[in-house]
N, CA, C and O atoms as CSV, one atom per row, in Angstrom:
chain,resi,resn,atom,element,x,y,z
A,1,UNK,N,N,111.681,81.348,87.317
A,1,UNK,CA,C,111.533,82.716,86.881
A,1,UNK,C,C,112.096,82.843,85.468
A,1,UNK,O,O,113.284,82.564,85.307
A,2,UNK,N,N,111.329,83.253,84.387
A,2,UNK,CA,C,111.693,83.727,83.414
A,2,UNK,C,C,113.047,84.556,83.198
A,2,UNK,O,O,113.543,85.146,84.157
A,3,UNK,N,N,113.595,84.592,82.030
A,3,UNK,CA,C,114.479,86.178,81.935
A,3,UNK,C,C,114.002,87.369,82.012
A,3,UNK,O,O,114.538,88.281,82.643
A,4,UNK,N,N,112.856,87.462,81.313
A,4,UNK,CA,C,112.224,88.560,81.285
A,4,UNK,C,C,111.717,89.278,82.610
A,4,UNK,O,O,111.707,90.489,82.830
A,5,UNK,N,N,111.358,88.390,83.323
A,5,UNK,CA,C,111.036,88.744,85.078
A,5,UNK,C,C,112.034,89.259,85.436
A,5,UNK,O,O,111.993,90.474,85.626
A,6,UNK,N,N,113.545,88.390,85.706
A,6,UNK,CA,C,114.489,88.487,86.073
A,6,UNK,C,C,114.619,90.013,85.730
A,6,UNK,O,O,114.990,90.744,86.648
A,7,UNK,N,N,114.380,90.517,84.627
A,7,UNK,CA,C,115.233,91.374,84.597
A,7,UNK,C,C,114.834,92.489,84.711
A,7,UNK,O,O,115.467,93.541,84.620
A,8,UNK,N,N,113.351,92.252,84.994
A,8,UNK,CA,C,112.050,93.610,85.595
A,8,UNK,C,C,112.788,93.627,86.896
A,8,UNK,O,O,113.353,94.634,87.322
A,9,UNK,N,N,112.769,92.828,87.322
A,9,UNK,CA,C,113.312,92.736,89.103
A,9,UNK,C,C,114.495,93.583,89.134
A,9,UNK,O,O,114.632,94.511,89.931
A,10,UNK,N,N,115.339,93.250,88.259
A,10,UNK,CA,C,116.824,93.734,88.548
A,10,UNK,C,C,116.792,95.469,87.914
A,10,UNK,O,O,117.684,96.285,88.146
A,11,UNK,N,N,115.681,95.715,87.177
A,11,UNK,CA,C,115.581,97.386,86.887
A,11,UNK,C,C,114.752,97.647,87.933
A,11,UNK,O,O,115.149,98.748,88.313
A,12,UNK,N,N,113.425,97.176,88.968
A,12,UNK,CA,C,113.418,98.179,89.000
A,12,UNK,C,C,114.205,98.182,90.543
A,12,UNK,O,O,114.201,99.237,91.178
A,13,UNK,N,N,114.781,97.137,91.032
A,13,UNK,CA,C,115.916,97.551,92.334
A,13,UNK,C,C,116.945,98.362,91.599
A,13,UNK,O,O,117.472,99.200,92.332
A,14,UNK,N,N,117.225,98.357,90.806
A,14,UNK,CA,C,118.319,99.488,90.497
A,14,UNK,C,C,117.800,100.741,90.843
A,14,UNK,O,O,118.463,101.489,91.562
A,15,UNK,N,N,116.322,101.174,90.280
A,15,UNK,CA,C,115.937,102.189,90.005
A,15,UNK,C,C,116.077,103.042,91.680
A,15,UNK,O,O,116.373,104.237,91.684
A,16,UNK,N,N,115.859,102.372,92.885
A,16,UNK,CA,C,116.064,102.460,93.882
A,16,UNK,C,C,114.306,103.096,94.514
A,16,UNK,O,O,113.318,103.204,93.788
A,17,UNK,N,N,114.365,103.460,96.169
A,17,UNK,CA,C,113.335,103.059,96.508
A,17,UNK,C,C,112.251,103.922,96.104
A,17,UNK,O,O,112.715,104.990,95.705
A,18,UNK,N,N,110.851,103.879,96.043
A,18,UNK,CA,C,110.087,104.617,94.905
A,18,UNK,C,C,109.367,105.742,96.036
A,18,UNK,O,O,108.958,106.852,95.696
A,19,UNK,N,N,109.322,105.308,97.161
A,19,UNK,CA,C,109.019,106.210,98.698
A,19,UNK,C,C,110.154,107.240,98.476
A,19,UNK,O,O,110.011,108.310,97.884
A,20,UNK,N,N,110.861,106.956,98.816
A,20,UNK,CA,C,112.319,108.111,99.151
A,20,UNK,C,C,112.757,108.847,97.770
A,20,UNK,O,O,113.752,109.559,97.627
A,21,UNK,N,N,111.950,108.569,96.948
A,21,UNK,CA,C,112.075,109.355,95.418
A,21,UNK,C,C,111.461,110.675,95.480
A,21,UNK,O,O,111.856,111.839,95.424
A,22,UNK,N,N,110.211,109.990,95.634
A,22,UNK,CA,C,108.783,110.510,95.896
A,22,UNK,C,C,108.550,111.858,96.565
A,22,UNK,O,O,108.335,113.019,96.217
A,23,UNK,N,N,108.717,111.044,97.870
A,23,UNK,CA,C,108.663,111.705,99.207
A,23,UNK,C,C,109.467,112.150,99.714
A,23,UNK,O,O,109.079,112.758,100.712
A,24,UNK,N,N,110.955,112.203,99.490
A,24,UNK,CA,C,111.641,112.811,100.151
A,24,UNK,C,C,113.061,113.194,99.525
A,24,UNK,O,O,114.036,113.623,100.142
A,25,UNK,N,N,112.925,112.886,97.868
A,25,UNK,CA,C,113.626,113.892,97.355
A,25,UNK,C,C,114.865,112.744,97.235
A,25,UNK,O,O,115.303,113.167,96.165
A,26,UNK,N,N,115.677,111.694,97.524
A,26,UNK,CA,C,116.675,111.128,97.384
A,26,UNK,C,C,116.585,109.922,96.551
A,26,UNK,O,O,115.652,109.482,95.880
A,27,UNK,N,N,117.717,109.516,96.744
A,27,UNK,CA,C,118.000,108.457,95.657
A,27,UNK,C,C,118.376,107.402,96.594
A,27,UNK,O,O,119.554,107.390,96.950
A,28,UNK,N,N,117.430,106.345,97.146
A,28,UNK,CA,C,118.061,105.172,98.241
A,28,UNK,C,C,119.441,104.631,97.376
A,28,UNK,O,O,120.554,104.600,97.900
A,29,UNK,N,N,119.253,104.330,96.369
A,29,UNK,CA,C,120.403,103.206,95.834
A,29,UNK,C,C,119.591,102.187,95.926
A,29,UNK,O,O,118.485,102.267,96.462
A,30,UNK,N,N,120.147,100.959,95.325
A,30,UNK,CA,C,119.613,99.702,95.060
A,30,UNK,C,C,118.804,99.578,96.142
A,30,UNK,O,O,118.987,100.132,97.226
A,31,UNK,N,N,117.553,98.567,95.738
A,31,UNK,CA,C,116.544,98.245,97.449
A,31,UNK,C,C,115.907,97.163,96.759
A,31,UNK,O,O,116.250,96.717,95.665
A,32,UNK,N,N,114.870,96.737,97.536
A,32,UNK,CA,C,114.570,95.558,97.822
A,32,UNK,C,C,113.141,95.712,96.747
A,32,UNK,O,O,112.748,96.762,96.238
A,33,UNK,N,N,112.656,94.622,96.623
A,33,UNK,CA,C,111.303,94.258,95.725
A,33,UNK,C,C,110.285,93.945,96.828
A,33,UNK,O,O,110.446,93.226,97.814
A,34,UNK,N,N,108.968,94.788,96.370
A,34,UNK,CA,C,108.136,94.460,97.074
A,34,UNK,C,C,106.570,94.043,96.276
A,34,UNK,O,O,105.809,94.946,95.929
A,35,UNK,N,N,106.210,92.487,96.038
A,35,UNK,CA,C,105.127,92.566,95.484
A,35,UNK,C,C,103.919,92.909,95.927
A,35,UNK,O,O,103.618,92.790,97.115
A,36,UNK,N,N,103.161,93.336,95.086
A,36,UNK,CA,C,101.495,94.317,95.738
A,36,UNK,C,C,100.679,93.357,95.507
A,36,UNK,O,O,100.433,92.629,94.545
A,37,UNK,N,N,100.197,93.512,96.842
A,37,UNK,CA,C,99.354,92.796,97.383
A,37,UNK,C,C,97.846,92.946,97.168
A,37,UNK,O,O,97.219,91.941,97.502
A,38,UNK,N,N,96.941,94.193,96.579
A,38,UNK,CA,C,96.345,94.723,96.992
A,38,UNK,C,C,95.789,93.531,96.159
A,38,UNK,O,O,96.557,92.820,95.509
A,39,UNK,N,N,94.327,93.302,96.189
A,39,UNK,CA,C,93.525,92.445,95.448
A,39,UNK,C,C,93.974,90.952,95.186
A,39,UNK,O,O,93.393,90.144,94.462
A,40,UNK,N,N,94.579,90.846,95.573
A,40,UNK,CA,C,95.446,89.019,95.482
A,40,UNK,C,C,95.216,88.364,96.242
A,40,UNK,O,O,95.709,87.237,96.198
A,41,UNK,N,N,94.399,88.716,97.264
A,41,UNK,CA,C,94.544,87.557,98.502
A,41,UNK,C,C,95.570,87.046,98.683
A,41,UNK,O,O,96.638,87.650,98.783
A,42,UNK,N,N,95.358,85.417,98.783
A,42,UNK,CA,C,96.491,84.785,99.253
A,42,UNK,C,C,97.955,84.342,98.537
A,42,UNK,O,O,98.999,83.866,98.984
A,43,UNK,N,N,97.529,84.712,97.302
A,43,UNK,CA,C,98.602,84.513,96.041
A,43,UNK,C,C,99.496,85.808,95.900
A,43,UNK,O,O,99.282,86.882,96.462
A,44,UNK,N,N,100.339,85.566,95.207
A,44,UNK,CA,C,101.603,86.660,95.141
A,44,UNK,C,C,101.355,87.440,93.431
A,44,UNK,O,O,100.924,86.968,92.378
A,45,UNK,N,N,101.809,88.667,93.772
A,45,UNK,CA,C,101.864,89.103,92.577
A,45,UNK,C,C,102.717,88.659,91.551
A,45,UNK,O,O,103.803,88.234,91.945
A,46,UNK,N,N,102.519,88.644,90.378
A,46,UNK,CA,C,103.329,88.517,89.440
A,46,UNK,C,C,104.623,89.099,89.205
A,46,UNK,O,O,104.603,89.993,90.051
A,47,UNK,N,N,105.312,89.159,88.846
A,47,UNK,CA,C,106.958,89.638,88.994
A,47,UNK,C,C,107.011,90.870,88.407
A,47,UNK,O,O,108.088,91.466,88.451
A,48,UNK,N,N,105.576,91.646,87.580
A,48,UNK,CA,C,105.935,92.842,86.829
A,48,UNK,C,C,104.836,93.829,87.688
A,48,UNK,O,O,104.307,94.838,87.221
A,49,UNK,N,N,104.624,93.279,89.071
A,49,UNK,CA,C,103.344,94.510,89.768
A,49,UNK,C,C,104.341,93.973,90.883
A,49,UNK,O,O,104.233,92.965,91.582
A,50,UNK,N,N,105.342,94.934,90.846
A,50,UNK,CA,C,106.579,95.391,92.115
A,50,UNK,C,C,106.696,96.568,92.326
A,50,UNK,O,O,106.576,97.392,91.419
A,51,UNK,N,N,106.917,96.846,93.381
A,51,UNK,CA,C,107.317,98.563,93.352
A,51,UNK,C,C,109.141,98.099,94.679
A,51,UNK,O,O,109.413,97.311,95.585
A,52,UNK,N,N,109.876,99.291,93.857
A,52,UNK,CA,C,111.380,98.534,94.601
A,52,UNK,C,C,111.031,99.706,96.234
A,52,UNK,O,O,110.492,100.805,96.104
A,53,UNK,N,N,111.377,99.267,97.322
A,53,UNK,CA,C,111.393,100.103,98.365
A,53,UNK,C,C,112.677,99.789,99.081
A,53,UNK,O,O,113.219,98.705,98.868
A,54,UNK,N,N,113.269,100.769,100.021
A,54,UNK,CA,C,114.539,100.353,100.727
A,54,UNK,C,C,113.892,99.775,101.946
A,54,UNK,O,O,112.784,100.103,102.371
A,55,UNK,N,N,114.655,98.923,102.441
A,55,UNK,CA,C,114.471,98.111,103.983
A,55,UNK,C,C,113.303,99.183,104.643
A,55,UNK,O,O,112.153,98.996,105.042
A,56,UNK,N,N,114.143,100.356,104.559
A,56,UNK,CA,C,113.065,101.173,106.282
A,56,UNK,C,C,111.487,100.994,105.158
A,56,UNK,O,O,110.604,100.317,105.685
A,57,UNK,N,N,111.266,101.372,104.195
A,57,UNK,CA,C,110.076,102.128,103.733
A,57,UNK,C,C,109.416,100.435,103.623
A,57,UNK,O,O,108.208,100.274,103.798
A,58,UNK,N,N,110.314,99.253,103.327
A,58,UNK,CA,C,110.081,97.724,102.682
A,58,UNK,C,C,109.729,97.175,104.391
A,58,UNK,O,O,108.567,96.807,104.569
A,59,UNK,N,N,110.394,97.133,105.243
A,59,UNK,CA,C,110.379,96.140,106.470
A,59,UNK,C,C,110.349,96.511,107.722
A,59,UNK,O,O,109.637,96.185,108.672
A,60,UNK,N,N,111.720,97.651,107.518
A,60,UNK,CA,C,112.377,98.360,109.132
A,60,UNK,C,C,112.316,99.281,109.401
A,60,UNK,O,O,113.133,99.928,110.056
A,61,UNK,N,N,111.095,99.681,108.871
A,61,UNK,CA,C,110.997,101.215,109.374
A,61,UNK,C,C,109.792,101.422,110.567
A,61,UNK,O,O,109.662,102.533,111.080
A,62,UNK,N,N,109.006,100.397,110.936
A,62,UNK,CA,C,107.681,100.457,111.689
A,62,UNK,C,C,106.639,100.646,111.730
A,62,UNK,O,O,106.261,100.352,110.597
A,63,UNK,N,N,105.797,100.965,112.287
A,63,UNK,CA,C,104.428,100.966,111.849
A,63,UNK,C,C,104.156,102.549,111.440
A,63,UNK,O,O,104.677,103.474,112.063
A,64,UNK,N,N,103.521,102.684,110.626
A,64,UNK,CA,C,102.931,103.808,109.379
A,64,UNK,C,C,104.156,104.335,108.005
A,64,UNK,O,O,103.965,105.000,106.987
A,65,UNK,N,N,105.941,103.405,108.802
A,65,UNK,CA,C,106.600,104.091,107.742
A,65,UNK,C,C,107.155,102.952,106.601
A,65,UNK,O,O,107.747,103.104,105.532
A,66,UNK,N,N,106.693,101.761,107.319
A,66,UNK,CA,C,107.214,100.453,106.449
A,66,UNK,C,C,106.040,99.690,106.167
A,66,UNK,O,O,105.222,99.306,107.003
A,67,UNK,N,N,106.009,99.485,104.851
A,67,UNK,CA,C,104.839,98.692,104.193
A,67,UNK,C,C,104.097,97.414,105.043
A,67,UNK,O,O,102.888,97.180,105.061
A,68,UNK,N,N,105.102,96.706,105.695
A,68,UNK,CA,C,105.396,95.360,106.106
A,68,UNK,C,C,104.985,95.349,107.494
A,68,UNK,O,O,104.604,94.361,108.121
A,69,UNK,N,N,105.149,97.099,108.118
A,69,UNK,CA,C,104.767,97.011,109.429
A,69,UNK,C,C,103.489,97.606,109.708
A,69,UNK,O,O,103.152,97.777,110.879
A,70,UNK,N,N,102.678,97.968,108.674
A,70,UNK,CA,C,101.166,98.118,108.888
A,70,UNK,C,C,100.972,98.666,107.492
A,70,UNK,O,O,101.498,99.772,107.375
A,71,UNK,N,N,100.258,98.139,106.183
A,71,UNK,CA,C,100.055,98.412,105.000
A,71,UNK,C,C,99.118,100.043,105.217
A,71,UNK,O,O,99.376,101.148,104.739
A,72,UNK,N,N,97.824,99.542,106.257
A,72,UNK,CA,C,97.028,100.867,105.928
A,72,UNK,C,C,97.571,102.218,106.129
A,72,UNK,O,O,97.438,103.217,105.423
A,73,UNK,N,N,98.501,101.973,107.738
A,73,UNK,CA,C,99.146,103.207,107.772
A,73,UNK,C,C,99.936,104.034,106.707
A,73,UNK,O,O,99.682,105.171,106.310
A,74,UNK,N,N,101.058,103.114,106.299
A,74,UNK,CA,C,102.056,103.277,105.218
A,74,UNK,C,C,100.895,104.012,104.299
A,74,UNK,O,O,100.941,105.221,104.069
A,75,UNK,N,N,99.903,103.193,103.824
A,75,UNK,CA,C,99.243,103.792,102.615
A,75,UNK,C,C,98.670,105.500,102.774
A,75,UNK,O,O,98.504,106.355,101.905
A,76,UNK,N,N,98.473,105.544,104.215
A,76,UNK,CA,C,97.954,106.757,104.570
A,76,UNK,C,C,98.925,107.843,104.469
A,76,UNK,O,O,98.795,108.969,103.989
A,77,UNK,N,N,99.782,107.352,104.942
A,77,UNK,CA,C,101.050,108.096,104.614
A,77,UNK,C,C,101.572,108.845,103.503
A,77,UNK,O,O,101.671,110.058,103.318
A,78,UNK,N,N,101.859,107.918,102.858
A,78,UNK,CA,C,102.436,107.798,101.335
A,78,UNK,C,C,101.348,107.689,100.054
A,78,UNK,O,O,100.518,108.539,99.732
A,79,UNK,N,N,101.542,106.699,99.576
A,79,UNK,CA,C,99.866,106.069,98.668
A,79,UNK,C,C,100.010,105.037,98.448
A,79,UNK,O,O,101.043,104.411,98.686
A,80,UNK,N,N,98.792,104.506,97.827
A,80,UNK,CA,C,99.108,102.869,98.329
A,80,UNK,C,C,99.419,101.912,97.305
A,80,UNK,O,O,98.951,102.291,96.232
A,81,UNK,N,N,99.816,101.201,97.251
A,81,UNK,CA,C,101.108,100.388,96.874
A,81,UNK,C,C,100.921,100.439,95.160
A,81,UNK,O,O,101.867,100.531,94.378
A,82,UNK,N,N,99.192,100.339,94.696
A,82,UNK,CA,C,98.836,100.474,93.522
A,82,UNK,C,C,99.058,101.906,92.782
A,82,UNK,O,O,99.072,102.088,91.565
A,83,UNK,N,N,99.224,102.849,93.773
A,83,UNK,CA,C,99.199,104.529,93.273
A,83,UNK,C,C,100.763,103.970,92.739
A,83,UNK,O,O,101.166,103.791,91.590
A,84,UNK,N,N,101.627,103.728,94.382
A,84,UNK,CA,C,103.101,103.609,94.110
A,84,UNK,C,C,103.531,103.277,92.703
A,84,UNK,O,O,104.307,103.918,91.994
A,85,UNK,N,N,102.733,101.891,92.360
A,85,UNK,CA,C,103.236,101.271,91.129
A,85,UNK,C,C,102.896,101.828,90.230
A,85,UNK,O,O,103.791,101.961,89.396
A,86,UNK,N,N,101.834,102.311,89.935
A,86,UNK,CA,C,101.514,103.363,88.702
A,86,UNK,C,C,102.482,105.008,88.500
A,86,UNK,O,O,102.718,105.442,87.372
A,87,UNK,N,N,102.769,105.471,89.299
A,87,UNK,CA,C,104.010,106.216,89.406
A,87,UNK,C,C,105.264,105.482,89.363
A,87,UNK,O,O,105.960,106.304,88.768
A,88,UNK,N,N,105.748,104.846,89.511
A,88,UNK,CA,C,106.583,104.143,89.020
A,88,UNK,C,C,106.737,103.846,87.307
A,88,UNK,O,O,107.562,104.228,86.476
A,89,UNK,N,N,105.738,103.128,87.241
A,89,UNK,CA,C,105.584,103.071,85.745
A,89,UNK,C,C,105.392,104.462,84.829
A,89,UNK,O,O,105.429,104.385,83.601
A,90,UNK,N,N,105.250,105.343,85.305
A,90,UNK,CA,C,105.006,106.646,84.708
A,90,UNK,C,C,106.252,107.530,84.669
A,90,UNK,O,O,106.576,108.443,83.909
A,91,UNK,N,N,106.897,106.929,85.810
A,91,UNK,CA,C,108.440,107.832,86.321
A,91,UNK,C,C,109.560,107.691,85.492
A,91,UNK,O,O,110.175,108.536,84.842
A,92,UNK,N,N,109.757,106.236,85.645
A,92,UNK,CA,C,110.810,105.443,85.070
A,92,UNK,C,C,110.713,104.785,83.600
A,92,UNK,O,O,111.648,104.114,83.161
């Protein structure tokens, strides 16, 4: 990993999770990196198409409230991971 990656990663987990900003008005605190998937198939995104989410919204939250535990739901939910990241980039 580059520095320059490195240090996309480390702003935007600071920035904290981009769901619970959004949607519900708080500030998670530091959270986790999640690369978008959408159009990549089997390859991973690049280190600068992340959006940061906390555990529940990233892994542990279940199906329709965590990315990880059913993408379409989550997306239905919320928006989907490409909206996420473009608000992100617009926010921050």
């Amino acid at each position: 990993m580059k520095k320059a990656e490195r240090q996309h990663l480390e702003k935007v987990a600071s920035e904290g999770c981009v769901v619970c900003r959004l949607f519900e008005g708080v500030d998670s605190g530091p959270c986790e990196i999640h690369h978008i998937r959408t159009g990549m198939g089997t390859t991973r995104a690049s280190h600068f198409q992340v959006i940061g989410l906390c555990p529940t919204h990233h892994r542990n939250g279940g199906y329709g409230v965590a990315i990880h535990a059913g993408r379409e739901a989550f997306e239905k939910r919320y928006m989907t991971e490409l909206e996420l990241m473009e608000e992100r980039w617009r926010t921050c």
